[in-house]
N, C-alpha and C positions, 0 to 999 in steps of 0.2 A: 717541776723541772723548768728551765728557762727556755725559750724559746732563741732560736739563731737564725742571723740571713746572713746572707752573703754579698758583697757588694761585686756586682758585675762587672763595676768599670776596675779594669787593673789599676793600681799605683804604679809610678812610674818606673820603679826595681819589676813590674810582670808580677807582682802578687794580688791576688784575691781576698781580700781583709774578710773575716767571718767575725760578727758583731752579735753580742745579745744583744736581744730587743729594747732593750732600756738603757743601751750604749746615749751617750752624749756625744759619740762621736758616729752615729749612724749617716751611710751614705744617703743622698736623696733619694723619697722615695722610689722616682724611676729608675734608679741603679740597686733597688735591693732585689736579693730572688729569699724565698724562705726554703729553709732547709727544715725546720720542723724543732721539735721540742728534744733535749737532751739532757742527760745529768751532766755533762763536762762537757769543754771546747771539743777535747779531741774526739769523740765521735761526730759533731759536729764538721770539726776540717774535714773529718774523712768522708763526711758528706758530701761535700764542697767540693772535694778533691776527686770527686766523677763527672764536675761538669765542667770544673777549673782545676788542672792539675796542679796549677802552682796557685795553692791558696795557702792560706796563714792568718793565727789567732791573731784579732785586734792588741795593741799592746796597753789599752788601758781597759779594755772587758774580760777581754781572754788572754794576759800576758803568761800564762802558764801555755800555752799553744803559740805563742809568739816567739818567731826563729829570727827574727832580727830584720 
C-alpha cells in the first residue's frame, strides 16, 4: 500500500495537497505531515481532512482525488 503526507503549507486557493511518498512533486520536508499507508487517495484526503479541512489529492499522484 502506498504511503501519503500531506503538505501543511496551503496552496494559495486554501488547499492541502495530499502526495504519495514517491510524488516528484513532494512539498519540503518541513512542510510534510504523514498521514500513514493507504490503498487509494481517498482514504488518504480523508485523512488529511481532520487536520486540514480543505485538502485535496495532488493532480499528478493522486489525480483521481484531485477537485481542481
Amino acid at each position: 500500500m502506498p504511503t501519503y503526507l500531506v503538505n501543511t503549507h496551503a496552496q494559495p486557493n486554501g488547499d492541502h495537497e495530499v502526495h504519495e511518498a514517491n510524488c516528484h512533486h513532494l512539498p519540503s520536508v518541513e512542510h510534510r505531515k504523514y498521514l500513514g499507508h493507504f490503498e487509494s487517495c481517498a482514504p488518504a484526503v480523508s485523512e488529511a481532512k481532520k487536520t486540514y479541512p480543505q485538502s485535496n489529492g495532488c493532480y499528478f499522484c493522486a489525480r483521481e482525488c484531485n477537485t481542481g
